[in-house]
C-alpha positions as CSV (number, residue, x, y, z in Angstrom):
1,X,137.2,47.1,194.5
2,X,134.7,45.6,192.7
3,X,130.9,44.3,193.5
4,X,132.4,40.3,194.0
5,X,132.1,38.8,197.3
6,X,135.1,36.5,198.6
7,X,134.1,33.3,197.8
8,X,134.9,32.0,201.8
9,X,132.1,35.1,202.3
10,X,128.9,33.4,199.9
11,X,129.4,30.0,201.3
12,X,128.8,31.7,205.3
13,X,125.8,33.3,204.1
14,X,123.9,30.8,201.3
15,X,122.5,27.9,202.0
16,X,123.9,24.4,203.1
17,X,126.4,22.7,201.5
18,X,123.4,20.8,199.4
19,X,121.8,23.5,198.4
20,X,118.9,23.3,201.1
21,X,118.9,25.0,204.1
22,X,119.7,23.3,206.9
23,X,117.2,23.3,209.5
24,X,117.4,21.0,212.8
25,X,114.1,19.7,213.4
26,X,111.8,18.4,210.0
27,X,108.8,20.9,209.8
28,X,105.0,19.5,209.0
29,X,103.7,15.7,209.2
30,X,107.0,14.1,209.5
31,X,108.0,16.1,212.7
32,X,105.0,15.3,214.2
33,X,105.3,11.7,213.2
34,X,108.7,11.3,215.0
35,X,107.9,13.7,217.9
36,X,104.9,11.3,218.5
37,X,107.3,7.9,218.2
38,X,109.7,9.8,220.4
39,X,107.2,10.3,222.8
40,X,105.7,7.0,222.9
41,X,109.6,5.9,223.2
42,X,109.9,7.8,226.2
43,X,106.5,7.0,228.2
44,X,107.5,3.1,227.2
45,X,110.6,3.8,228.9
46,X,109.3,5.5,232.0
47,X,106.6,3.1,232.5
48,X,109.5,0.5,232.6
49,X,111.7,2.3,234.9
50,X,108.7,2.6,237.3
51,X,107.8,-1.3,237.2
52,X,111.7,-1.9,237.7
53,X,111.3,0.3,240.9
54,X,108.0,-1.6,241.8
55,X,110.1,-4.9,241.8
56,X,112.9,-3.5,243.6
57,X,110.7,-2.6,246.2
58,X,108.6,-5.7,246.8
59,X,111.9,-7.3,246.6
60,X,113.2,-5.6,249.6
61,X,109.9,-5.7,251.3
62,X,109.6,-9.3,250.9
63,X,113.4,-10.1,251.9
64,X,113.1,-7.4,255.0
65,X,109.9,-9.9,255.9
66,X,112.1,-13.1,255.6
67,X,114.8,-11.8,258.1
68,X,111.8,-11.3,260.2
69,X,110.4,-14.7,260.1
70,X,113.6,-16.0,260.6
71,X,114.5,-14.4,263.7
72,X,110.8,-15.2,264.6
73,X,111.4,-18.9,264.0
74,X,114.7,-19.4,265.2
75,X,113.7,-17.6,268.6
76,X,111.0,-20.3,268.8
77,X,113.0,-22.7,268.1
78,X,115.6,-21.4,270.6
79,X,112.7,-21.4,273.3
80,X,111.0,-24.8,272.2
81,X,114.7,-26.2,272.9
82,X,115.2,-24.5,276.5
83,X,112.3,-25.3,277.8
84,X,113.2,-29.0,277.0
85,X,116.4,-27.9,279.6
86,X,114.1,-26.6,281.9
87,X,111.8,-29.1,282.5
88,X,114.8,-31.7,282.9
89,X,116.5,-29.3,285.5
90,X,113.5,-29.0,287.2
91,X,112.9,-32.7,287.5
92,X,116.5,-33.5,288.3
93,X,115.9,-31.0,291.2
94,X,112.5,-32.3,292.3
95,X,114.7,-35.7,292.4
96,X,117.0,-34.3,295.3
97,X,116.6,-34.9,298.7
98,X,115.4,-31.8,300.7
99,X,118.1,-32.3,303.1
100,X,120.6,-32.3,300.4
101,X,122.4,-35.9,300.6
């Protein structure tokens, strides 16, 4: 045996296939640069999720609000009509005989 190392061997243990060692995140001033626009990537994001949740909301608020005003309206309007009934049943009453002929 001699003092080689299998070649399969130096290639597990050296450095990358360029020649630089591979490291996942980029040390110093550019790592900070793009943590910083990854950040600002992200709170832009969240602040846009939150409006979108805002408007979804008020949406349903304000479509919960017309239902209301429409059964409001259409009960008055149901009302304003039978009262109309009414007051001509009443006066074809009043226009009857007592005595019923």
């Amino acid at each position: 045996m001699t003092g080689k190392q299998d070649p399969k061997q130096q290639s597990k243990t050296g450095p990358g296939e360029d020649g630089v060692d591979q490291e996942p995140w980029a040390a110093g001033e550019q790592g900070e640069q793009i943590r910083e626009a990854v950040e600002a990537a992200l709170a832009e994001q969240r602040d846009l999720v939150l409006r979108a949740q805002a408007e979804v909301q008020n949406m349903r608020r304000r479509c919960e609000q017309d239902v209301e005003k429409a059964h409001k309206f259409a009960l008055e309007r149901f009302a304003g009509e039978l009262l109309s009934v009414v007051d001509n049943l009443e006066r074809a009453l009043a226009a009857v005989p007592p005595d019923g002929s």
